[in-house]
ZAMARGU-4260 file (C-alpha; in steps of 0.2 Angstrom, whole numbers, plus 5000, padded with zeros to 4 digits):
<rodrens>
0) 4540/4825/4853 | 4543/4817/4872 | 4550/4798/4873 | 4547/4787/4886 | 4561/4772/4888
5) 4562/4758/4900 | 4576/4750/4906 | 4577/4733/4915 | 4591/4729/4926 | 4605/4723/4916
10) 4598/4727/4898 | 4598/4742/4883 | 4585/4754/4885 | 4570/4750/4876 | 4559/4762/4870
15) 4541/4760/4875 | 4532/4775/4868 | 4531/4794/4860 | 4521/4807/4862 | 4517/4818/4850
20) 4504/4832/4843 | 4493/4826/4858 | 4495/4807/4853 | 4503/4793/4862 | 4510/4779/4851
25) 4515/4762/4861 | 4530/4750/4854 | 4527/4735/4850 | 4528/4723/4864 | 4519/4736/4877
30) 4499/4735/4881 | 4495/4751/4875 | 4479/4754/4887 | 4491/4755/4900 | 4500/4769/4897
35) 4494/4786/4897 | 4504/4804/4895 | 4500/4820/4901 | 4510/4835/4892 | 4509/4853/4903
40) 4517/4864/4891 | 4516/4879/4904 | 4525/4869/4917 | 4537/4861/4905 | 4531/4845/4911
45) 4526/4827/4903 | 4520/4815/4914 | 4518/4796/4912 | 4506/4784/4921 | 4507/4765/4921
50) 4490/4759/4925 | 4488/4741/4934 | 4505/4742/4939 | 4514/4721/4937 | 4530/4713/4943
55) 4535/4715/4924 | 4535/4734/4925 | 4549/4736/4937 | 4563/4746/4928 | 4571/4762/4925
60) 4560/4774/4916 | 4568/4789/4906 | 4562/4804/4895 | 4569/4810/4880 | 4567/4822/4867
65) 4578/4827/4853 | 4587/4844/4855 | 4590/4854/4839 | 4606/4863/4836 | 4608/4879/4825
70) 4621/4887/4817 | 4629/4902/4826 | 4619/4920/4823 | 4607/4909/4811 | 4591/4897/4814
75) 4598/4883/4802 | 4599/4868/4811 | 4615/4857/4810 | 4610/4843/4817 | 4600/4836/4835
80) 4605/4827/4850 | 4594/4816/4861 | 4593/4825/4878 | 4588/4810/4891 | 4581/4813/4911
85) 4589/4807/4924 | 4578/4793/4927 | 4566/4786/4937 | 4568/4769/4947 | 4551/4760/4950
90) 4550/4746/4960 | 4537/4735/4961 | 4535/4723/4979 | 4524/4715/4990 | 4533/4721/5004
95) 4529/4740/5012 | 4543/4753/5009 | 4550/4761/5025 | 4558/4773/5031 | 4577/4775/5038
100) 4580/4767/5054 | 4596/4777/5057 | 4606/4789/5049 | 4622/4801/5057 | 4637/4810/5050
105) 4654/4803/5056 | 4670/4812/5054 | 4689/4807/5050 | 4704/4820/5051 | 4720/4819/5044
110) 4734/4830/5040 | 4726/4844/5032 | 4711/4837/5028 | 4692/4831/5035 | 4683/4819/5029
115) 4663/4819/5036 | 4654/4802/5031 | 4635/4800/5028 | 4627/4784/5035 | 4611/4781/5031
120) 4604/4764/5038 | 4590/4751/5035 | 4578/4759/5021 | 4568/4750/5006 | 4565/4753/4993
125) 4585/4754/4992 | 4580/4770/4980 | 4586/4786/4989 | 4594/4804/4982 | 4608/4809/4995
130) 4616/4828/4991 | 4628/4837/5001 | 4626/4856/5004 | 4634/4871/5014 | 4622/4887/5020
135) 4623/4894/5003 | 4623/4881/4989 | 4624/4864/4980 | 4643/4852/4983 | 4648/4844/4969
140) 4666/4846/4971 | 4676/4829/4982 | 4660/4821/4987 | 4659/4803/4984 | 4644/4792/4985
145) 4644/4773/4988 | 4630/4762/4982 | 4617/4754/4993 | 4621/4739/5000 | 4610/4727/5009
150) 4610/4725/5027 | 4609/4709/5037 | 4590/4708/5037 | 4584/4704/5021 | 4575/4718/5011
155) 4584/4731/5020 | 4597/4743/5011 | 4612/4757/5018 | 4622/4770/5010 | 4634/4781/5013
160) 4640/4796/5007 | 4659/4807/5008 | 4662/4824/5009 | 4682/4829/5011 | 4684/4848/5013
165) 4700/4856/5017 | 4705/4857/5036 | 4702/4876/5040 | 4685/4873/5036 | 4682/4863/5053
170) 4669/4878/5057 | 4661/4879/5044 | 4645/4868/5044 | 4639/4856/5031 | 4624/4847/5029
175) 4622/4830/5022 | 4603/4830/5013 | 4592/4813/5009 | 4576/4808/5002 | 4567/4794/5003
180) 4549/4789/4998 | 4544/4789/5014 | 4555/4802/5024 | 4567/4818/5021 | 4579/4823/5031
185) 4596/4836/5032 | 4610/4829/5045 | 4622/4844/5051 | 4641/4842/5052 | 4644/4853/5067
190) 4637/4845/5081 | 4641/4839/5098 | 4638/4822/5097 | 4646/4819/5080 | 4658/4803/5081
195) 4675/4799/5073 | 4677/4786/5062 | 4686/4770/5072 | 4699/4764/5068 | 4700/4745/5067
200) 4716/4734/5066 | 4721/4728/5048 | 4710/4744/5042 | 4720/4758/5037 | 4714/4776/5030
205) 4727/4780/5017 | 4726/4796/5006 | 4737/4797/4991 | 4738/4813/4979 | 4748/4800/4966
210) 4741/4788/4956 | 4730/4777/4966 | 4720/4782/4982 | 4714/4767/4993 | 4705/4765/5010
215) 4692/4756/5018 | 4680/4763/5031 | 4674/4753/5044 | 4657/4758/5054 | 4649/4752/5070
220) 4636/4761/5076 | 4630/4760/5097 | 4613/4751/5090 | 4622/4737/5079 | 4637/4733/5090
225) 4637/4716/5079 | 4636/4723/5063 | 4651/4727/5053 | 4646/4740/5039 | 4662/4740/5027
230) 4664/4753/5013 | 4678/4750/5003 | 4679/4763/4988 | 4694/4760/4977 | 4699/4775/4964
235) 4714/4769/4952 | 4721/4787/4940 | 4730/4784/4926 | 4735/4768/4919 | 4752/4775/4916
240) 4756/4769/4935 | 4753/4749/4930 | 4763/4750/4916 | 4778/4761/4927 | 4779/4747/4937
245) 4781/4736/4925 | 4794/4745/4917 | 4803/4747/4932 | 4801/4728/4938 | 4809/4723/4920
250) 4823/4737/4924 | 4831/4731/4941 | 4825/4714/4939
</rodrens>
């Protein structure tokens, strides 16, 4: 049995339909001729179509199905857990999607470290996937990713995207990985015209291995010379540190 669940900015998943045994049964609430699913057992596939696509349909869609557990060395089952997708973001508009006006990797070093940053610039829908990658495999591992942010025009979204590798890596090349609707595309570390991250007064990188890591990024790019892109990503580990400085503020007090 596959479910289907939409999401609506802001609210519980709802669910708007099963499929099972070659039928399609629609919630309550749902126009059930506008929905039809597709199930391609070969491929492991299910697919979902929303005909006459409204305003109202733009959501979060997610499959689901529930996952049986068994007993170890046996085929009784215990119990089941709902396995969900990842989700899929529509987004319903009047206005044309386009592609990235701009995108470059910048670096920052310091001590012992190197931080490459991801900019991509001036993209809609603001819906994007952004992976980092070396020449073998997938990183996971001290990669951050920011959210999208609108750009000055209207309409217009950005993003970035951290990777912070160890300093004797500096040779080693990296590449930073996008998709968009309307455009793909894979941006290598090691390259002559890579820029460093300035450094603006009253904007300070700081990096901390204790309890709380702060610092804000600031981009301009040569194109936007009057635009201030500011990334601030704020990480606070272990609320044991709040409550240490309240002790100690009460102590020498």
């Amino acid at each position: 049995v596959i479910h289907w669940y939409q999401q609506k900015e802001g609210k519980a998943p709802e669910r708007l339909l099963f499929f099972s045994g070659g039928k399609v049964t629609v919630e309550s609430g749902f126009q059930a001729n506008r929905y039809m699913v597709e199930r391609i057992s070969v491929q492991k596939r299910c697919v979902l179509t929303i005909k006459d696509v409204i305003p109202d349909d733009d959501a979060t869609y997610y499959c689901a199905y529930w996952d049986p557990h068994c007993d170890r060395n046996s085929k009784i089952i215990n119990y089941y857990n709902k396995m969900f997708g990842s989700g899929t973001k529509l987004v319903v508009s009047e206005k044309r999607s386009s592609p990235p006006a701009n995108s470059e990797i910048l670096q920052e070093k310091h001590e012992n470290q190197i931080m490459y940053v991801c900019l991509i610039e001036k993209f809609y829908p603001e819906v994007i996937r952004v992976t980092w990658t070396d020449e073998e495999k997938d990183i996971t591992d001290n990669v951050v990713k920011g959210d999208a942010w609108q750009s000055t025009k209207e309409d217009e979204y950005s993003i970035a995207s951290w990777l912070t590798v160890p300093a004797e890596n500096k040779d080693k090349k990296y590449y930073c990985k996008y998709e968009h609707e309307e455009k793909k595309d894979s941006l290598p570390t090691q390259v002559d015209s890579m820029k460093t991250i300035p450094q603006e007064e009253g904007c300070k990188t700081v990096f901390n291995t204790g309890n709380l890591i702060l610092f804000c990024l600031i981009f301009v790019t040569d194109q936007l010379m009057h635009r201030t892109a500011y990334l601030v990503y704020i990480i606070l580990l272990l609320k044991s540190s709040m409550y240490y400085l309240i002790v100690l503020f009460f102590i020498y007090r």
